[in-house]
C-alpha angles and dihedrals in degrees: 000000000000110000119198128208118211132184087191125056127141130199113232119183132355103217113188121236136173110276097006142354139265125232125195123195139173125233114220102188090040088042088221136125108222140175105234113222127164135284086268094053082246130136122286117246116235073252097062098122094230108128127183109257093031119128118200145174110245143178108208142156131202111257113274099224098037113200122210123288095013103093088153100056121135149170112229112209104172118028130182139178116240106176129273109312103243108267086233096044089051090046088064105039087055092048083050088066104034119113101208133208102016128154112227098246073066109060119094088029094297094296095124118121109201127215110153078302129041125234143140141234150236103265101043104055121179088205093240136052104212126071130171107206138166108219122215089224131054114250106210122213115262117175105291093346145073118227131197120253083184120089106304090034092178094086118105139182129219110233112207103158106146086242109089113259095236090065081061121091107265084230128038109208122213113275101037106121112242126198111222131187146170126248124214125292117278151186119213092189109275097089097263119119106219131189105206120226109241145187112214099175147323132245 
């Protein structure tokens, strides 16, 4: 199993899960956006010391056993803290690996089926899990959720950013870049694994 060494990574998004969280980060020697786990490849605990804005010198190596979506996914064995990442310096990196101006129906390579929620399935798979992306359209705040104010404006997003959802703008205008991600496969009980589309945070 290849194991990479990198002086700069910076942590990306906190995204809350149910016994845990889940923290992305890029990569900038590696030139590589990954999902930081354990040296186990196990969960993260809410007291995992990734912040948003952190940058850190880490040893890490992809999981050994991936599981879809989760193209991202690694096992950090060494981990240590470098300083706070420039704001200017984070604002364009972001804006590096940002796709603009997409519709919905065009994030994760097109490969979104839409119910009220979008999600994919087993057997068309994107080959990653994270995507930073500006819309055309606004999304408006709806409970938990974020719902289109474009055509089709039925579709909404699960937010699930560890920062609460009230301290986010009640609307989201086109051109703010948005971080979305997939959650883990599902069945909702009718014998269809689904991967929900998210919004873990916004930039």
């Amino acid at each position: 199993m290849m194991s990479f060494r990198s002086d700069f990574v910076v942590i990306m998004t906190r995204t809350a899960m149910s016994g845990g969280i889940c923290v992305g980060a890029y990569d900038v020697v590696n030139e590589k956006m990954i999902r930081l786990l354990d040296n186990r490849a196990g969960r993260l605990t809410a007291d995992a010391p990734y912040q948003i804005g952190e940058v850190y010198s880490m040893v890490y190596a992809e999981r050994y056993n991936l599981i879809p979506p989760h193209a991202e996914d690694v096992a950090v064995y060494e981990a240590e803290y470098r300083g706070e990442c420039p704001d200017d310096y984070f604002d364009g990196l972001v804006n590096d690996v940002t796709v603009f101006s997409v519709r919905l129906s065009e994030l994760f390579d097109g490969k979104l089926h839409w119910e009220s929620s979008g999600f994919i399935l087993e057997d068309d798979l994107p080959g990653y899990s994270v995507q930073i992306a500006t819309l055309q359209h606004p999304l408006m705040r709806d409970d938990d959720y974020f719902r289109s104010l474009g055509l089709g404006g039925r579709k909404r997003i699960k937010y699930v950013g560890e920062k609460p959802i009230r301290y986010l703008p009640m609307i989201i205008q086109p051109g703010v870049k948005i971080r979305f991600s997939l959650a883990r496969f599902w069945d909702k009980g009718d014998g269809v694994k689904r991967a929900y589309l998210q919004i873990s945070g916004i930039y």
